[in-house]
C-alpha positions as CSV (number, residue, x, y, z in Angstrom):
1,X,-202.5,80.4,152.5
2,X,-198.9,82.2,152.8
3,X,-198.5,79.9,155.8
4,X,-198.1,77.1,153.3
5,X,-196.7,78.7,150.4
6,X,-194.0,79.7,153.2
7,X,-193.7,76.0,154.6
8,X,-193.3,74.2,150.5
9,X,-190.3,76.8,149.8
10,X,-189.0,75.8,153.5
11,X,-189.3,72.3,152.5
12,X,-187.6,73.0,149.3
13,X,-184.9,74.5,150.4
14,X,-185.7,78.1,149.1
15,X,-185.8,79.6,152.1
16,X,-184.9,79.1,155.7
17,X,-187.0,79.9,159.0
18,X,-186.2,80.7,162.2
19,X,-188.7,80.6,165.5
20,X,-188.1,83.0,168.1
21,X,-189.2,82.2,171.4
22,X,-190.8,84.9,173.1
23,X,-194.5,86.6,173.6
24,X,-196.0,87.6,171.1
25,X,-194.6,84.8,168.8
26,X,-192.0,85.8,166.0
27,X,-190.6,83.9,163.0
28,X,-188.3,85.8,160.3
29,X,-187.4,83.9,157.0
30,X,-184.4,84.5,154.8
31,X,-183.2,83.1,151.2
32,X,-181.0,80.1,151.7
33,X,-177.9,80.2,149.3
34,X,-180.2,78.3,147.2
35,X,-182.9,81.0,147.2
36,X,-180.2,83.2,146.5
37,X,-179.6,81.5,143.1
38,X,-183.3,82.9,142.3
39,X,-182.2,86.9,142.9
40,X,-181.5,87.8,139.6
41,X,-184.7,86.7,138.0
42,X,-186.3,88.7,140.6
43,X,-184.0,91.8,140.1
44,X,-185.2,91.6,136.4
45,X,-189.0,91.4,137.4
46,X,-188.1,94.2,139.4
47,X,-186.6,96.1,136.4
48,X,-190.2,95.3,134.4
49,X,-192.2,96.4,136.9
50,X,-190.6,99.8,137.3
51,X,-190.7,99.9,133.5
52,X,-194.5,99.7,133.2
53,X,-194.9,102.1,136.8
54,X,-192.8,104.8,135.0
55,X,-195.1,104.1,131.7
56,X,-198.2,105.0,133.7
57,X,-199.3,101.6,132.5
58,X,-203.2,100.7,134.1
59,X,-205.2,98.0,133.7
60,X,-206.9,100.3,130.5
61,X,-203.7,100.4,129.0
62,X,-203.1,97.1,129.2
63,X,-206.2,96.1,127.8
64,X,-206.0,98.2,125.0
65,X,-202.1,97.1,124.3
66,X,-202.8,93.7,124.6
């Protein structure tokens, strides 16, 4: 499943892969320039998450919240 969530943002330009040749096999991905563009909306779910961590939010919070 993260094989071809991995290969679509490849394909869409989100991220690039490179294939090492060697035993065992090893593949690293990085953000293209275009993925880049993405970082700030992930710095802000970042930012959320801590929020609700520092919160001591659980799923009974939640629940009762919302």
């Amino acid at each position: 499943m993260i094989t071809l969530q991995l290969r679509e943002l490849e394909e869409d330009g989100v991220i690039s892969r490179e294939v090492y040749k060697q035993v065992p096999p090893k593949v690293e991905y990085s953000l293209t320039p275009f993925g880049r563009t993405i970082e700030p909306i992930l710095l802000l779910m970042e930012q959320w998450g801590e929020q609700y961590v520092n919160m001591g939010a659980t799923s009974t919070w939640l629940n009762e919240k919302y």
